[in-house]
N, C-alpha and C positions, 0 to 999 in steps of 0.2 A: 164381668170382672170378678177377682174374687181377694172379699178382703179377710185382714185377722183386723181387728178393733178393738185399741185400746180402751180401757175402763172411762177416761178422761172425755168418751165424746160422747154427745147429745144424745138421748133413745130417742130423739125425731131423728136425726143424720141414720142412723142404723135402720128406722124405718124406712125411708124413704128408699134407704139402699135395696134392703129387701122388697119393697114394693115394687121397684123397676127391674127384679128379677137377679141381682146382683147376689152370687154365694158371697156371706157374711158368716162371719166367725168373731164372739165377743169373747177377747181373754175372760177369764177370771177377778175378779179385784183382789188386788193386792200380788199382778203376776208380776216376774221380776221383769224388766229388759228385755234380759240376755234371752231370756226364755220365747220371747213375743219375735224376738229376731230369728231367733234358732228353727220357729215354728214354721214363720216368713217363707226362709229362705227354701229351707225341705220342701213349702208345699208350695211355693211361688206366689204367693200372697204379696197383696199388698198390704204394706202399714198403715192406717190411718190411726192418728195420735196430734193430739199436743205437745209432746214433749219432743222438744226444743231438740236435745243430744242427739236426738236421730236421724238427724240432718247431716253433722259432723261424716260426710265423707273420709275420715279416715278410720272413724271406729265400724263406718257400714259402708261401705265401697260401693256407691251405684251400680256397676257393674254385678256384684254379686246376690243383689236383690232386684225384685220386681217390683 
């Protein structure tokens, strides 16, 4: 699978991903949102985060993300 990773998770979760072979992608710290979504959606990533708002189906439409 292949993720974008927000700043907010573990460096063990991001290894572990990497070690089983998984393309990983760590934003930046201090990237915005909109930015991490925008990334998402063009490269078909998946989000992995904390942050709660990203959940809100109406502001990220299941459908339009992976």
């Amino acid at each position: 699978m292949r993720f974008i990773v927000d700043e907010n998770v573990r460096k063990e979760v991001i290894d572990f991903l990497k070690s089983s072979d998984h393309d990983v992608s760590v934003v930046a710290s201090g990237s915005e949102d909109s930015r991490i979504a925008r990334i998402a959606k063009e490269t078909k990533m998946v989000i992995l985060t904390h942050d709660q708002h990203f959940a809100d189906i109406l502001l990220y439409p299941p459908e339009e993300y992976s």
